[in-house]
N, C-alpha and C positions, 0 to 999 in steps of 0.2 A: 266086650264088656267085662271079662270075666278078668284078661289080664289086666285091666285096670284096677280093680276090687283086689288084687295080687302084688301091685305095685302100690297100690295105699297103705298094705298091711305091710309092705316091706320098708317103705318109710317110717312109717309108724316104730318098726323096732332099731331104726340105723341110729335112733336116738341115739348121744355120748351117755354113756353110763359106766360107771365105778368097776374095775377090775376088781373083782373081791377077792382077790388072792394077792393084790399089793397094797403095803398099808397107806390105807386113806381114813380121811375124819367124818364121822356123821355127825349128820344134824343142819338143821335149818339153814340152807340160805340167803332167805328174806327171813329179816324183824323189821320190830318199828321200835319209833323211841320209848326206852326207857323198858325195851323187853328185858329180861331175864332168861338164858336159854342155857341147855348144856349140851355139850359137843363128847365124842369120845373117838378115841382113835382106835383103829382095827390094823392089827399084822404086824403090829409092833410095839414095844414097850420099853422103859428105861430113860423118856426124855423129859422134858419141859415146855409148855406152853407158853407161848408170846403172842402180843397184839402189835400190829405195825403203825396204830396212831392212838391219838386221848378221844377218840368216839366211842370207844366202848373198855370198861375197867376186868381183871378179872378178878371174881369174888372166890373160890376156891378151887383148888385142884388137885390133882392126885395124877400116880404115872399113866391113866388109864382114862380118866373124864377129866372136863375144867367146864367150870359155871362163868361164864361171861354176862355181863351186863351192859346193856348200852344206855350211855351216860351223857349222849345227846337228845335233843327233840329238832332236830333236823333230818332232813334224809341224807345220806351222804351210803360209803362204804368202808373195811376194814378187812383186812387178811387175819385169820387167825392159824397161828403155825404151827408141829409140832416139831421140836427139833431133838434129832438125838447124834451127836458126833457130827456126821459128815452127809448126815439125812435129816433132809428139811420135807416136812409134808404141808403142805398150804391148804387152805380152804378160801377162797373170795365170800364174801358177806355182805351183802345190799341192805342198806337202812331203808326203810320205805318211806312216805310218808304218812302220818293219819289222815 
């Protein structure tokens, strides 16, 4: 019994989680329409921000956060990137629905 309660907890942590020492983007991966959210990139600095479709606008940014808005009331999805030179950071972003 015991190596099972052993094998729970060790599932438990094989979860995929964020390398904190290479840069990735925080912040929410589910909204819903018409959220408002801000994202910031970690481990790197000096690029710009892009979205890969018209479901969600960005309303400001800076080399270091960007405020996105989703500008549908559908559910759907969108990438949002950070790029600098010849490094692209992505984030996947699930619209949900209400």
């Amino acid at each position: 019994e015991e190596a099972i309660e052993e094998e729970k907890e060790q599932a438990e942590t094989d979860l995929p989680s964020v390398n904190p020492t290479l840069p990735h983007i925080t912040g929410d991966t589910e909204v819903y329409p018409y959220d408002i959210k801000v994202y910031t990139i970690n481990g790197i600095t000096g690029g710009s921000w892009s979205l890969d479709n018209k479901k969600a606008k960005i309303v400001s940014q800076t080399e270091e956060s960007v405020t996105v808005e989703v500008i549908t009331g559908r559910s759907g999805e969108f990438e949002l990137k950070y790029i600098k030179e010849n490094d692209e950071i992505a984030l996947n972003i699930t619209i949900k629905s209400l």
